[in-house]
C-alpha positions as a Markdown table, in Angstrom:
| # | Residue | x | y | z |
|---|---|---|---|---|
| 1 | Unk | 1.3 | -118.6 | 43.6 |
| 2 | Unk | 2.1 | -115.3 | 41.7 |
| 3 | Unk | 5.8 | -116.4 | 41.4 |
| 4 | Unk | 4.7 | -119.7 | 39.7 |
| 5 | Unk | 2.1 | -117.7 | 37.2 |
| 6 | Unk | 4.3 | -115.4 | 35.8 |
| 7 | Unk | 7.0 | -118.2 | 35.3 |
| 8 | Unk | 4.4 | -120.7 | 33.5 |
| 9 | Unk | 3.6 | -117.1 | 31.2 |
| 10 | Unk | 7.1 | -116.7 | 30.8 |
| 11 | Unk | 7.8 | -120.1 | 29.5 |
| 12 | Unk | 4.8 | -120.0 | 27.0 |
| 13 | Unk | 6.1 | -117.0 | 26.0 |
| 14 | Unk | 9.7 | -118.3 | 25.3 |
| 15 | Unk | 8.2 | -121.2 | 23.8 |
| 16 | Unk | 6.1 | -119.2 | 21.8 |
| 17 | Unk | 9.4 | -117.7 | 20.5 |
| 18 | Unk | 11.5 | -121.1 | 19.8 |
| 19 | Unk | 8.7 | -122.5 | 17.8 |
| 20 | Unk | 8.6 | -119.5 | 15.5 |
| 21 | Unk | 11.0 | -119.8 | 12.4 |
| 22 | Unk | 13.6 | -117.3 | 12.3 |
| 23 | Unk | 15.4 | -115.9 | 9.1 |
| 24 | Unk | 18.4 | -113.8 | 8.6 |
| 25 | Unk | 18.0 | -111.8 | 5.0 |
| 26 | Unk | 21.1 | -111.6 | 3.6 |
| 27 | Unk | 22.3 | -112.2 | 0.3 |
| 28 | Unk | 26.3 | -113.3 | -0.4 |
| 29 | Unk | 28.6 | -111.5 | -2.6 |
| 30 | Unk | 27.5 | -114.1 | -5.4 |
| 31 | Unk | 24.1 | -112.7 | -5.7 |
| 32 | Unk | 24.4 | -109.0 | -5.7 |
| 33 | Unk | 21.6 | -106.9 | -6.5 |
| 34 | Unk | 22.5 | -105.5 | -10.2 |
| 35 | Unk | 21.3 | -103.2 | -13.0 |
| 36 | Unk | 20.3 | -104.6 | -16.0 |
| 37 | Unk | 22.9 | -104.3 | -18.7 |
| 38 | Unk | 20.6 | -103.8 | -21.4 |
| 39 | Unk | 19.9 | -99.5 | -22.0 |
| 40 | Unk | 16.7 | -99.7 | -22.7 |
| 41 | Unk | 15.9 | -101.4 | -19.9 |
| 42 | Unk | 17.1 | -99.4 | -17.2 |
| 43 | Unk | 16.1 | -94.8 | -16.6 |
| 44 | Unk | 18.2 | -92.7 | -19.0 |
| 45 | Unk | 20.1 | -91.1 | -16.0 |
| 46 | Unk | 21.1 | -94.5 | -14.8 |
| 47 | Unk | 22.9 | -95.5 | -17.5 |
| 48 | Unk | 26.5 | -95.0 | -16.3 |
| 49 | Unk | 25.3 | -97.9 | -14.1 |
| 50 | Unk | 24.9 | -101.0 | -17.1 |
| 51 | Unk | 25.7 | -104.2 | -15.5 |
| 52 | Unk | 26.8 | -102.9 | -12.1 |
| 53 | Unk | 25.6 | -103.9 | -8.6 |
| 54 | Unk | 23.2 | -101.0 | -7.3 |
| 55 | Unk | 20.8 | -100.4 | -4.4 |
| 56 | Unk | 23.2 | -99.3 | -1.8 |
| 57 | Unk | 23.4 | -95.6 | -2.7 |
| 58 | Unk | 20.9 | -93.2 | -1.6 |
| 59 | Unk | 19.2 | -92.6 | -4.4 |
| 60 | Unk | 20.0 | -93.8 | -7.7 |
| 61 | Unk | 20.9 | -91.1 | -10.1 |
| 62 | Unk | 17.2 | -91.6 | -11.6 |
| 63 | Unk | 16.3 | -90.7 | -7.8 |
| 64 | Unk | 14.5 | -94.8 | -7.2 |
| 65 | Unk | 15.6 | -96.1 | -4.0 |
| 66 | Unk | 15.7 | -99.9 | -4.1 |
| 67 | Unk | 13.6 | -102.0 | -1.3 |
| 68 | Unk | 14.6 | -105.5 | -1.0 |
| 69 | Unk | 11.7 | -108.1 | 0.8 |
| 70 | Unk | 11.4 | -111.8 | 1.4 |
| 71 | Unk | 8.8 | -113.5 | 0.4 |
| 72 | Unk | 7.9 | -116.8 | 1.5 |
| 73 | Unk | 5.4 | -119.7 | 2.3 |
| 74 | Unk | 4.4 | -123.1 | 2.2 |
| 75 | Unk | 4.6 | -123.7 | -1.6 |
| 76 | Unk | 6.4 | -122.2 | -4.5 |
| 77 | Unk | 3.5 | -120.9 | -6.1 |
| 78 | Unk | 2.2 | -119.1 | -3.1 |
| 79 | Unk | 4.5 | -116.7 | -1.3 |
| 80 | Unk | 3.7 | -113.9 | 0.7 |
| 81 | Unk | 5.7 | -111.0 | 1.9 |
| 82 | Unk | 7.2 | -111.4 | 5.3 |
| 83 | Unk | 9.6 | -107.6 | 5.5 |
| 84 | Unk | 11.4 | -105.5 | 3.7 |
| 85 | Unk | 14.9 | -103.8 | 3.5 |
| 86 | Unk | 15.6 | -100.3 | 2.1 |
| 87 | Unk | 18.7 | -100.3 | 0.3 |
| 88 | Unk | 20.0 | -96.9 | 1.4 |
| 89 | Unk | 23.1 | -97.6 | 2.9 |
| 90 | Unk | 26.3 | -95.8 | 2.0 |
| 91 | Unk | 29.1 | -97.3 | 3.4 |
| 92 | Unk | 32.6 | -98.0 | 1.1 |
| 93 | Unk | 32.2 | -101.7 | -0.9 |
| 94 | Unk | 28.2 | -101.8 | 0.1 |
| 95 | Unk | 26.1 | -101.9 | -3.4 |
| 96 | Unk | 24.5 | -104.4 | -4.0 |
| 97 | Unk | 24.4 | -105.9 | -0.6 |
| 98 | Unk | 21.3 | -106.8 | 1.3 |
| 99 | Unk | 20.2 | -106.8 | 4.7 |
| 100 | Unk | 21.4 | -108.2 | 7.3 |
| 101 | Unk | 18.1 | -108.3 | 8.5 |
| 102 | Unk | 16.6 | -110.6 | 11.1 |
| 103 | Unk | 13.0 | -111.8 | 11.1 |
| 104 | Unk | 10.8 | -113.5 | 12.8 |
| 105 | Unk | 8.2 | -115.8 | 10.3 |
| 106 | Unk | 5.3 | -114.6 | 12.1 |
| 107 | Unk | 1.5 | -114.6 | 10.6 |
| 108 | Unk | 0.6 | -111.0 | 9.0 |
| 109 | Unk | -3.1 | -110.7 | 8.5 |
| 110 | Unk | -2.2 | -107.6 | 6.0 |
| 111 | Unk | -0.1 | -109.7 | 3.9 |
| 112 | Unk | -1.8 | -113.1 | 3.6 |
| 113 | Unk | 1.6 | -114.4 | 5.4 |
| 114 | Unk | 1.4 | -117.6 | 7.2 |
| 115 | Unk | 3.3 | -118.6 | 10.4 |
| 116 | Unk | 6.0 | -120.9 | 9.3 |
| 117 | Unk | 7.6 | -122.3 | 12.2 |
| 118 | Unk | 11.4 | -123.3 | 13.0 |
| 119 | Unk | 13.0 | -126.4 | 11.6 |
| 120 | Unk | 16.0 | -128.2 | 12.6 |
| 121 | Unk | 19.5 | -127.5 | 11.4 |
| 122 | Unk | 20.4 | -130.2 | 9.5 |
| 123 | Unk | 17.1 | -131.4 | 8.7 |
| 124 | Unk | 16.4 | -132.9 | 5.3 |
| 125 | Unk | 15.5 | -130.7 | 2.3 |
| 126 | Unk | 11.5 | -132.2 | 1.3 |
| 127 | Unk | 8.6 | -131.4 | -0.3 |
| 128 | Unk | 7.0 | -129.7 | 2.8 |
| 129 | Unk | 10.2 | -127.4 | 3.6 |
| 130 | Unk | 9.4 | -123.7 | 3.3 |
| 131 | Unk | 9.8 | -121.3 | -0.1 |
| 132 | Unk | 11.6 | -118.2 | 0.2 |
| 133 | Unk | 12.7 | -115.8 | -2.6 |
| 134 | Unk | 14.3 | -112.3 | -2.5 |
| 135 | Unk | 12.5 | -109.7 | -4.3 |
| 136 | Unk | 13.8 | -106.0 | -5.1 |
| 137 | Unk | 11.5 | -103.0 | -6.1 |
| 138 | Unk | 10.8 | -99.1 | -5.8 |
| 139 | Unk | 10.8 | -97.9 | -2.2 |
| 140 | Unk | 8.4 | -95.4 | -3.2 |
| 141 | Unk | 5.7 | -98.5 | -3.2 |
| 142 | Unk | 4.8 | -101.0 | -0.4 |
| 143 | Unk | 5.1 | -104.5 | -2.5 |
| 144 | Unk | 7.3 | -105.6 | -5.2 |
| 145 | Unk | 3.3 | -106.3 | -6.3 |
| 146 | Unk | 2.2 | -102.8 | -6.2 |
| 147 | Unk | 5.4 | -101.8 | -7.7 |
| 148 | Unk | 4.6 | -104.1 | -10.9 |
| 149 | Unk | 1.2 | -103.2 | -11.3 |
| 150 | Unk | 2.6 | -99.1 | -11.6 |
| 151 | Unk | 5.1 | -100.4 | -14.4 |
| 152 | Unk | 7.5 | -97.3 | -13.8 |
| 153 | Unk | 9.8 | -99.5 | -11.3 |
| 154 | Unk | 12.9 | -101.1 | -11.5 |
| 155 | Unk | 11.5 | -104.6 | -10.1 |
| 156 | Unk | 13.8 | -108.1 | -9.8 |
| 157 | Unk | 13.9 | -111.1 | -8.0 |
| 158 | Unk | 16.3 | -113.9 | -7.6 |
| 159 | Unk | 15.9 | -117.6 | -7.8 |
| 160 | Unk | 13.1 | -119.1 | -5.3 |
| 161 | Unk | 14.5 | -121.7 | -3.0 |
| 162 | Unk | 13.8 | -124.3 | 0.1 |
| 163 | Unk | 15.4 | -123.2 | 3.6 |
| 164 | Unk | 15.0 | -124.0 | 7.0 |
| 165 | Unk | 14.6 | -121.6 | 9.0 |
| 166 | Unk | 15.8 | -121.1 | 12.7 |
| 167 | Unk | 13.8 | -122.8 | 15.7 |
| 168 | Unk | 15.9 | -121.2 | 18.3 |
| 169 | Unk | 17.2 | -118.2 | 18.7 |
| 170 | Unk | 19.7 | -118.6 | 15.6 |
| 171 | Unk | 18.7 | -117.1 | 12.8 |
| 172 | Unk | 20.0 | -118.4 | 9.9 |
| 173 | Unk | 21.0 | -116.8 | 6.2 |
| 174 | Unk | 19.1 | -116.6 | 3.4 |
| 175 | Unk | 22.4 | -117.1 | 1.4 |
| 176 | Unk | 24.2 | -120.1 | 0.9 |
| 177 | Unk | 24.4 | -122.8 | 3.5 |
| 178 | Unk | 23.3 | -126.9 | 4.6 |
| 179 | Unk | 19.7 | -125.4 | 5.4 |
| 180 | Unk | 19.1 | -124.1 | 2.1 |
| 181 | Unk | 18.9 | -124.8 | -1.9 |
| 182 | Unk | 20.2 | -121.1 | -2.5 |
| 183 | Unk | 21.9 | -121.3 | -5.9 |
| 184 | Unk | 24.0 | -118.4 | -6.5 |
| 185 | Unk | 23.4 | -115.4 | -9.2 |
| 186 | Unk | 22.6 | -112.1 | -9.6 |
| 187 | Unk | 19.4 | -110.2 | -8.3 |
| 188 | Unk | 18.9 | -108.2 | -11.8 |
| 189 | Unk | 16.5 | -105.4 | -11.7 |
| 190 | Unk | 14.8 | -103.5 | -14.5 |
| 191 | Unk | 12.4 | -101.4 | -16.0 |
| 192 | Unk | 10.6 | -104.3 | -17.8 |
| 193 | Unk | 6.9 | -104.9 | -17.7 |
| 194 | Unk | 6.3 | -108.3 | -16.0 |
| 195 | Unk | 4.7 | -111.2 | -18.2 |
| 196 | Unk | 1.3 | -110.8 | -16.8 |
| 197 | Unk | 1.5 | -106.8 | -18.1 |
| 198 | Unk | 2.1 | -108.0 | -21.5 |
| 199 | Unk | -0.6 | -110.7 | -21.2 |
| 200 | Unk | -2.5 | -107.9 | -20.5 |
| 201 | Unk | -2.0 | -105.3 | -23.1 |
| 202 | Unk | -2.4 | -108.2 | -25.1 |
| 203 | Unk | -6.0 | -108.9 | -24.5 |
| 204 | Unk | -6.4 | -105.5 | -24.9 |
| 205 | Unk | -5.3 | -105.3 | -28.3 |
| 206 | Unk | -7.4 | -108.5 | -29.0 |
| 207 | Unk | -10.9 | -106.4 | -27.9 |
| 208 | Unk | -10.2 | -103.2 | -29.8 |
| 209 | Unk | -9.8 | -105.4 | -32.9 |
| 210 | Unk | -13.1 | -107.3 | -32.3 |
| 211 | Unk | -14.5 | -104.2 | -31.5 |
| 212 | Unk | -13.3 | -102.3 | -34.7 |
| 213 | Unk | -14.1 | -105.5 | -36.7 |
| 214 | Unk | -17.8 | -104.9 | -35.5 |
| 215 | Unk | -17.9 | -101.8 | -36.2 |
């Protein structure tokens, strides 16, 4: 009776683990993570770097250390952060290069994250397949979100796109294959404020000039 117990907990278990999508973070030579090639966009010691692909040194000569994370969910509007990847790797021919990185699309109460379970190889790109995007930020912050709101970090993201993930024990790339609409390109990263910064200091600006106009 014990025997048969622990095999039916077993096999929830494994099942547990099939049904969970699984994702391999990886990006291809095609989408390297790269600084900016505009100067005053990018730290004064970083310069010698213009248009190069980064992140795989330990640190940048303006001493950031870039952190890739995926972010995904159910809907392109809505992503959430699933984990992260600190780019401190210093092997020969490496910059640039992310993960790999295997993970498991579990639900994070922290994050907001949903489960998003395992789909089919093969299967069908839809309007109910699962978002991902790769976004790269300032180790010394948690979230590529935290790092925006701080507007001191180099921040970048590549192109959202559709995958499925693994439902077995494959996990499969986040770069460019059947499963996916990946499109190739660089990952550039900044020092630019993000829109919603400038919409921001905008409104701002619109309330000290009602204010003064009062006055």
């Amino acid at each position: 009776m014990k025997k048969l117990l622990l095999t039916s907990a077993l096999l929830a278990v494994c099942a547990g683990a099939f049904a969970q999508g699984k994702v391999n973070l990886l990006n291809d030579g095609g989408s390297l993570v790269t600084l900016t090639s505009v100067p005053g966009q990018a730290a004064a010691a970083d310069q010698s770097l213009l248009g190069q692909a980064v992140g795989n040194l330990t640190p940048l000569p303006s001493g950031q250390v870039l952190m890739a994370g995926l972010y995904g969910g159910t809907s392109q509007g809505s992503l959430f952060l699933y984990s992260t990847f600190t780019m401190n790797l210093s092997s020969a021919g490496s910059a640039g290069v992310v993960g790999p990185l295997h993970i498991v699309l579990n639900a994070n109460a922290a994050t907001g994250a949903p489960a998003i379970g395992g789909i089919a190889a093969g299967t069908a790109i839809g309007a109910t397949t699962p978002w991902f995007q790769i976004r790269v930020w300032n180790s010394t912050f948690a979230s590529y979100e935290a790092a925006a709101a701080a507007g001191t970090s180099y921040l970048g993201q590549g192109a959202a796109f559709q995958m499925n993930p693994g439902s077995s024990i494959a996990y499969i790339n986040t770069s460019p294959s059947a499963n996916s609409t990946w499109t190739d390109g660089p990952i550039v990263v900044s020092m630019v404020p993000e829109p919603s910064t400038f919409a921001l200091a905008g409104l701002g600006a619109a309330a000290m000039l009602i204010i003064r106009r009062r006055k």
